[in-house]
LUMMAR-46466 format. One record per residue (C-alpha): residue number from 1; z negated, y, x negated. Coordinates in steps of 0.5 Angstrom, whole numbers, padded with zeros to 4 digits. Example, Ala and Ser with C-alpha at 12.3 -4.5 7.8 and 13.67 -1.06 7.14 Angstrom:
BEGIN
SITE    i      z      y      x
SITE    1  -0016  -0009  -0025
SITE    2  -0014  -0002  -0027
***
This chain:
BEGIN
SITE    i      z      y      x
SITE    1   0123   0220   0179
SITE    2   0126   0222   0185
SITE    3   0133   0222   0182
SITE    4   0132   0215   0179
SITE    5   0130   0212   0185
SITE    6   0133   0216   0190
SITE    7   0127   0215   0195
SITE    8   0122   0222   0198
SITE    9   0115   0220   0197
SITE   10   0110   0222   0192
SITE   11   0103   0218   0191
SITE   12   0098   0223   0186
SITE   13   0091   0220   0184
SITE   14   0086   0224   0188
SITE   15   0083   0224   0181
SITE   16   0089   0229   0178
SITE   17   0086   0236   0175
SITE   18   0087   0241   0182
SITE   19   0091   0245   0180
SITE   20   0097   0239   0178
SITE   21   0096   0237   0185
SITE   22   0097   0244   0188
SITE   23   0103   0245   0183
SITE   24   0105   0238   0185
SITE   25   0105   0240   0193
SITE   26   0108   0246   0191
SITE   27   0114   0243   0187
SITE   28   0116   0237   0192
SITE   29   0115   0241   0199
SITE   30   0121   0246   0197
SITE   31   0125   0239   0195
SITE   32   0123   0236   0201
SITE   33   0119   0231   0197
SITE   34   0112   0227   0201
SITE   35   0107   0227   0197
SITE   36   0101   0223   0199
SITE   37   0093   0224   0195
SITE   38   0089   0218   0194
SITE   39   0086   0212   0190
SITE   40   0092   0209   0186
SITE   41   0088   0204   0184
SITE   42   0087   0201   0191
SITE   43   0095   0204   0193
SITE   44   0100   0199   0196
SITE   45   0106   0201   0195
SITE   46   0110   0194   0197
SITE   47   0114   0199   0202
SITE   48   0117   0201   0197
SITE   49   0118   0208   0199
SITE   50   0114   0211   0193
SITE   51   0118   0215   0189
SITE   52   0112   0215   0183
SITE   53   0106   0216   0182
SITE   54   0102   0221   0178
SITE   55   0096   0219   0175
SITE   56   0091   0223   0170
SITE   57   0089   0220   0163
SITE   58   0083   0221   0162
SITE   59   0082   0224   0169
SITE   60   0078   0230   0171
SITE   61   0072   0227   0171
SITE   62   0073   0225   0164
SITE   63   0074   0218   0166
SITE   64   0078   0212   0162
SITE   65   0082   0208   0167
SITE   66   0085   0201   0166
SITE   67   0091   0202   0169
SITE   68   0095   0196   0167
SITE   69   0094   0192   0175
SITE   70   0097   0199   0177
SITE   71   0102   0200   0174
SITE   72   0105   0193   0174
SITE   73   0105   0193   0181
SITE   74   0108   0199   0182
SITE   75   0113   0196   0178
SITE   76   0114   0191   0182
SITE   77   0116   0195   0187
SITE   78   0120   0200   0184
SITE   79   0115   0205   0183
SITE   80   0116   0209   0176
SITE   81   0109   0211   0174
SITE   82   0107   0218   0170
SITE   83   0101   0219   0166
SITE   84   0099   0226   0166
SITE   85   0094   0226   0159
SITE   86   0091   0230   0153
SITE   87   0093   0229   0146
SITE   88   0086   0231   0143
SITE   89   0084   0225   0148
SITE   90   0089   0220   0146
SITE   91   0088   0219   0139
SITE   92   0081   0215   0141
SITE   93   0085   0212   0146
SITE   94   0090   0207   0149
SITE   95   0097   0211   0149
SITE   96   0101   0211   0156
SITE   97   0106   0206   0153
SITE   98   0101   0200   0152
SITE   99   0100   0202   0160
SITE  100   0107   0201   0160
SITE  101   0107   0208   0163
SITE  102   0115   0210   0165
SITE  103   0113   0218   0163
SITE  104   0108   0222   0160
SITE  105   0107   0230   0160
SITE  106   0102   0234   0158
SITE  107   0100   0241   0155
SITE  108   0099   0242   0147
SITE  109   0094   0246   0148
SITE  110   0087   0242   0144
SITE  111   0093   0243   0138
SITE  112   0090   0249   0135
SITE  113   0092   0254   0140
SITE  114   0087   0259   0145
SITE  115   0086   0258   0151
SITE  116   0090   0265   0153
SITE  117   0087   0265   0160
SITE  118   0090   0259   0162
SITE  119   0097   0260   0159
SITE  120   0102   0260   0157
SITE  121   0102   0253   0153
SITE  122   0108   0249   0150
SITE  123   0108   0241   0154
SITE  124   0111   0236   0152
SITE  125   0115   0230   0155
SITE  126   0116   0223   0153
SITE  127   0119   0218   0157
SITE  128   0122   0211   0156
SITE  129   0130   0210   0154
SITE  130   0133   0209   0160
SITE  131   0130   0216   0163
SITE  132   0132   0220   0158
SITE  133   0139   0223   0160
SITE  134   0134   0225   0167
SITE  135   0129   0228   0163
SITE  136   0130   0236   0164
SITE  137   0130   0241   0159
SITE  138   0135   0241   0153
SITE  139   0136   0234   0150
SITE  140   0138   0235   0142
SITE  141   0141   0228   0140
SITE  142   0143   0225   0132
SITE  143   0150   0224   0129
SITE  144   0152   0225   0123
SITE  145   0158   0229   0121
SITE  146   0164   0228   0118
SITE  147   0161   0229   0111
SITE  148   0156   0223   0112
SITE  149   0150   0228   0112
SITE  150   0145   0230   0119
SITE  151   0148   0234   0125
SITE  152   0144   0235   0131
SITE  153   0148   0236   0138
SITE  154   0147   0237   0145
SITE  155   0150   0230   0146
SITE  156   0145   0227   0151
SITE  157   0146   0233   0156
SITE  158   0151   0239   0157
SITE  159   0148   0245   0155
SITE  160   0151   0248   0162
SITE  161   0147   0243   0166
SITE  162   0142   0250   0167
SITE  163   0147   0253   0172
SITE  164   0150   0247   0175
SITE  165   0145   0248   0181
SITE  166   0143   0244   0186
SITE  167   0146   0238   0180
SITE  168   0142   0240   0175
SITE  169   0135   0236   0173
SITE  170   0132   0242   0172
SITE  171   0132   0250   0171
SITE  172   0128   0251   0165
SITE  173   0132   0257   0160
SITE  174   0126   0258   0156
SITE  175   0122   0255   0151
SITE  176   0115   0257   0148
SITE  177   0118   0255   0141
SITE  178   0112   0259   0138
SITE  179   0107   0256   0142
SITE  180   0110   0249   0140
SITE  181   0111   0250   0133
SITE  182   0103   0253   0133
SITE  183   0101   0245   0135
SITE  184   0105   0242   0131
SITE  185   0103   0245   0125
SITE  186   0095   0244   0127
SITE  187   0098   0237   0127
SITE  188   0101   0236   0121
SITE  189   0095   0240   0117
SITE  190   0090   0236   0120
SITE  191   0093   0229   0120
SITE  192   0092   0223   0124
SITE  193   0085   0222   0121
SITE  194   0083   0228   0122
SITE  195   0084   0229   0129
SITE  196   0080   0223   0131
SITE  197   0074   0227   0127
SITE  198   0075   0233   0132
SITE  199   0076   0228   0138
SITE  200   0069   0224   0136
SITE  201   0067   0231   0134
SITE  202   0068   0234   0141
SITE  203   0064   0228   0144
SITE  204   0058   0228   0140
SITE  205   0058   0235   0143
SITE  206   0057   0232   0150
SITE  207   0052   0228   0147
SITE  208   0047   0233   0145
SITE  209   0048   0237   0151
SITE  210   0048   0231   0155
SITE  211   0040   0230   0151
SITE  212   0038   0236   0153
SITE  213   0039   0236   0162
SITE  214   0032   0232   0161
SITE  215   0029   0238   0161
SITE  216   0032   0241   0167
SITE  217   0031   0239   0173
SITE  218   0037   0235   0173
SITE  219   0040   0228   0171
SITE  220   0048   0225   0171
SITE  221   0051   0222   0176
SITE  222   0055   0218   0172
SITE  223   0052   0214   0164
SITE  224   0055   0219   0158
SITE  225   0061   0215   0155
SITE  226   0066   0217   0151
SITE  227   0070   0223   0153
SITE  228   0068   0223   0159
SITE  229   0066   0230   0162
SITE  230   0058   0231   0164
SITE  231   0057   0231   0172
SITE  232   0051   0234   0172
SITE  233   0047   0233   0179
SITE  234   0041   0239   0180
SITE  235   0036   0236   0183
SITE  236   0033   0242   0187
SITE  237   0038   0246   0193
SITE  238   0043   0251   0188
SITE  239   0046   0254   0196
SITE  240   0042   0260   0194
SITE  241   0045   0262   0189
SITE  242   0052   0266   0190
SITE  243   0057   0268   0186
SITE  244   0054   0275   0184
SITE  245   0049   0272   0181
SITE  246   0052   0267   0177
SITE  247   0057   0272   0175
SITE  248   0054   0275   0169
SITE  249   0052   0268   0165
SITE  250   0058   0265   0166
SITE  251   0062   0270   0163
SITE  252   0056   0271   0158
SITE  253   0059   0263   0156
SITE  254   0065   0263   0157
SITE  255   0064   0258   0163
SITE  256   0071   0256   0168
SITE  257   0069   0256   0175
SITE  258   0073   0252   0178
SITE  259   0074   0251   0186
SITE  260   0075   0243   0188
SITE  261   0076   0239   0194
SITE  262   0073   0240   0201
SITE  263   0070   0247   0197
SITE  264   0066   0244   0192
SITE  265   0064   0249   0187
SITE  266   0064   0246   0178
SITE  267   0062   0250   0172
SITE  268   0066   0248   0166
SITE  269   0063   0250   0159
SITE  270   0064   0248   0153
SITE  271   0058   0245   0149
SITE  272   0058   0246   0141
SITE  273   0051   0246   0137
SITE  274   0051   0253   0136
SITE  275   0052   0254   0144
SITE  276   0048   0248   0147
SITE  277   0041   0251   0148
SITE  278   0045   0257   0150
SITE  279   0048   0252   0155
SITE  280   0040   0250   0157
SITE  281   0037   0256   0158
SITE  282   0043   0258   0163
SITE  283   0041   0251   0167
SITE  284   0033   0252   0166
SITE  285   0035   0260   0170
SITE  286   0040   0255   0175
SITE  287   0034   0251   0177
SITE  288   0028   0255   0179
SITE  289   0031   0260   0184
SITE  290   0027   0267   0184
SITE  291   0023   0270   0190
SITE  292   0022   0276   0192
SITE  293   0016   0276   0197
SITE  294   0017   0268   0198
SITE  295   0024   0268   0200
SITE  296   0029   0266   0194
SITE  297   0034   0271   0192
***
């Protein structure tokens, strides 16, 4: 975005997965990069100092926004707009074009492939026209050769553009080929309506689970809706709780922990029918602390 713009600054969505924020920071402070976190929806960005702006879709709460005022007035103002999203979510959502979103990036992973312990992963990259000969990576362009028949060539970029230093868009050399051949293929096979399927299948999971927090001392902080991640608030006060306790049923479920903003504590669990009551029970413990003599421990 940068190099399109020629300007220094970054504006993420407060609301972005912490470990892009963080990778983020980290790519931009060894470029000299400002990046600033906030609400984009409330952004200004008429001093025209804004390089881009990277937002989540859906976000790390799982909720769907409306980016379209957004992104008109960063447009406005010169201000390339990225959307970081999830190919599983967007086949029951608006794509990032109709947003008129300049870049989408993401990660291929919901296509088949296992979590791996976080990586790695094939990404995937898509940006408009006018942006391709910026993209990094090897760009292959069509031509036809001299018989009339289908030739791929490194025409978009030079293939030296690796090693051309501070000059090069970017210093990848390596492709996670299997990784990327492995989603396309779980694509192809399934076929677009079938991914839909999985994608209603995933929700419907959240519903049950969601129906069953009734019965454990806890509500939603926000109404279930679709693909949106529950956020569970406990009624009772979980500070007694350590991680040593908790340890031993988050491996039993193959729950993520994850540590947010301000040293907030989350737990991530998948949810299928066979898991769901197993994911209860584990709430129902979470609730009631046990004591020892009157004191919890």
């Amino acid at each position: 975005m940068s190099r399109q713009n020629k300007r220094r600054k970054l504006f993420l969505s407060h609301l972005l997965h912490p470990q892009t924020v963080s990778v983020v920071q980290t790519r931009a402070d060894s470029q000299g990069l400002t990046v600033e976190v906030g609400d984009v929806l409330r952004a200004d960005f008429s001093s025209r100092d804004v390089a881009g702006v990277l937002v989540q879709y859906p976000d790390t709460e799982g909720t769907v926004t409306d980016f379209s005022v957004m992104v008109e007035h960063a447009h406005e103002n010169g201000t390339l707009v990225c959307f970081a999203t999830d190919l599983l979510a967007l086949t029951v959502l608006r794509p990032p074009s109709e947003f008129d979103a300049d870049v989408a990036v993401g990660s291929s992973q919901r296509f088949g492939v296992p979590l791996g312990y976080g990586g790695p992963h094939a990404g995937f990259f898509a940006c408009r026209q006018s942006l391709v000969r910026l993209m990094p990576g090897r760009m292959i362009g069509v031509t036809r050769d001299a018989s009339g028949r289908d030739a791929y060539r490194l025409a978009l970029q030079t293939r030296e553009q690796h090693i051309r230093r501070d000059k090069a868009t970017s210093n990848i050399c390596t492709a996670q080929a299997l990784l990327a051949n492995m989603a396309a293929m779980y694509a192809v096979y399934h076929g677009p309506h079938a991914l839909k399927d999985i994608a209603t299948r995933v929700h419907n999971a959240a519903l049950i689970l969601a129906q069953g927090h009734c019965c454990c001392r806890c509500k939603h902080i926000h109404p279930v809706s679709p693909l949106r991640r529950l956020q569970v608030l406990w009624r009772k006060d979980l500070s007694w709780l350590s991680l040593g306790q908790l340890l031993p049923n988050i491996l039993a479920l193959s729950y993520v922990w994850r540590w947010c903003a301000g040293g907030k504590k989350e737990l991530l669990a998948t949810s299928t029918n066979q898991r769901c009551e197993t994911c209860l029970k584990l709430e129902g413990r979470l609730t009631t602390p046990k004591r020892d003599n009157g004191n919890a421990v």
